[in-house]
N, C-alpha and C positions, 0 to 999 in steps of 0.2 A: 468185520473189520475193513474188507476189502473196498461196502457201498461207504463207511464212515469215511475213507481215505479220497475217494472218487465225487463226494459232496465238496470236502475241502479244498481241494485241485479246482474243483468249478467255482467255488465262493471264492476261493485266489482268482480265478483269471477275470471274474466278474468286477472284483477290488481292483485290480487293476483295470481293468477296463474302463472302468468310472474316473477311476485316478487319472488316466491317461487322457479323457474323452476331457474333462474338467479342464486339462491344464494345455491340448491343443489346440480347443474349440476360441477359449478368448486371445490366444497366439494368432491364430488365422482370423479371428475381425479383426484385431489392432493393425495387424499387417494389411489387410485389404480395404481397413476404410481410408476415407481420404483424411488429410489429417486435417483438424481445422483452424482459420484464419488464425490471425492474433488477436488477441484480448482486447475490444472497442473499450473506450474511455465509459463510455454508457454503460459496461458491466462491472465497472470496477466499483468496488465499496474497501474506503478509507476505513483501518481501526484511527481514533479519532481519539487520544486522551487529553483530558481535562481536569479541571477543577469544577463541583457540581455548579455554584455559582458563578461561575465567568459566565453573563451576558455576549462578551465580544464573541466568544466560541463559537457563539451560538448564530451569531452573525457571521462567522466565516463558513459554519457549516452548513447554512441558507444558503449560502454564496456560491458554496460548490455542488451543494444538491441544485441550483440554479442553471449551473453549468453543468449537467449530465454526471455527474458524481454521488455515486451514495455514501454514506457513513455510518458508522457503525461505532457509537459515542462509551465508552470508558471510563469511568469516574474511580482513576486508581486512588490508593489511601495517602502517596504519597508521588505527586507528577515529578518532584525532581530526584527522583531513583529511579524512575522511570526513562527520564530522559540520560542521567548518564550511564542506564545499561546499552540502550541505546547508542550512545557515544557522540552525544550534542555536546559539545561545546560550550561552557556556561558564555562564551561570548557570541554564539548562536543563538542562543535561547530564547522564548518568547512564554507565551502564555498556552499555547496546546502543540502537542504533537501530533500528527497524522502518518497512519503507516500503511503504504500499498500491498499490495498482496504480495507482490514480489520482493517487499523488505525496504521499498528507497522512503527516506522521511520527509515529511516537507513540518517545519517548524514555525510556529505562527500565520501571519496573515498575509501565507503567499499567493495571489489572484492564481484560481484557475485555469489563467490561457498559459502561464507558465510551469505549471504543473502540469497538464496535457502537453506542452513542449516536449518539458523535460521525458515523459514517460514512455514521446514517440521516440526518442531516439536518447537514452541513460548515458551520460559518458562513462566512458572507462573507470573504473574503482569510484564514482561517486555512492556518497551516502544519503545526497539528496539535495533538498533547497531549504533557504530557512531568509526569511524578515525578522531579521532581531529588534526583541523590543518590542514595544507595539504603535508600530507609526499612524498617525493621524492619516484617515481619509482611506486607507489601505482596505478592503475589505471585510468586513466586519466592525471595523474604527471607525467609522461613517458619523462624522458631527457635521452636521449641513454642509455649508461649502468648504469646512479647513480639510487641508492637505499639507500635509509635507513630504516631500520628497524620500525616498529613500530607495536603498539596493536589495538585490533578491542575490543572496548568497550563495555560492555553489559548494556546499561540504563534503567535502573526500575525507576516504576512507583512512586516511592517514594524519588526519586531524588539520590537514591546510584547505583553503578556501581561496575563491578568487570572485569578483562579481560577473554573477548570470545574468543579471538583467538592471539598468539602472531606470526607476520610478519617479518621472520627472514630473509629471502628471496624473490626474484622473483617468484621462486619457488613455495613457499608458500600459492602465491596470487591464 
């Protein structure tokens, strides 16, 4: 009884030891490695929801895989439940949603350079950016040379909005 008692005492202190060895060992890298950078625009991949047939999508998502952006395309059953779980705006709205890793949206066919903006530096309570509608010439709406003008919305969290960027130009974009 005494060797049965003197096994168990060693298989405890071994269970522990493992238990212990497990839960110090990735304590001490996390703590001693460096930590690393912030997340470059080149690593990010968009979840991207659509409609299968929307063409335009399909040219915004060209547009941003053009600009260092991946995407990661979504063909929900139904995109406007999608958007107001999300909490778009039907006066936001456009034809796709895209969602960063970190949750901000960008809604429709908002140029790239403004989406890398927005990403260097998120204001406070924003939910993201959005081109309602889907403007002529805007990326992805590309019909030879028409353009029309239009704003890049800035959507907070509280359902107000103010414009981020106004689209005066090709240019612009």
């Amino acid at each position: 009884m005494h060797a049965i008692l003197n096994k168990l005492r060693s298989l405890q202190s071994k269970v522990f030891l493992s238990a212990l060895f497990s839960i110090a060992v990735p304590v001490a890298i996390a703590v001693t490695m460096p930590q690393s950078s912030a997340q470059s625009i080149n690593d990010i991949t968009l979840n991207v929801y659509k409609e299968v047939t929307c063409g335009c999508c399909v040219g915004w998502i060209a547009h941003m895989d053009d600009n260092g952006f991946a995407s990661k395309v979504i063909h929900p059953k139904d995109i406007y439940s999608v958007k107001e779980d999300l909490g778009i705006l039907p006066k936001w709205q456009s034809c796709h949603t895209a969602v960063s890793p970190e949750g901000y949206l960008f809604e429709g066919h908002v140029p790239a350079r403004y989406v890398t903006q927005f990403l260097q530096a998120p204001p406070a309570d924003a939910l993201g950016l959005a081109a309602p509608g889907m403007p002529m010439g805007s990326p992805g709406m590309e019909i030879g040379d028409q353009f029309t003008p239009y704003d890049v919305i800035l959507m907070m969290k509280d359902g107000s909005s103010k414009v981020y960027a106004s689209i005066k130009s090709k240019a612009d974009q």
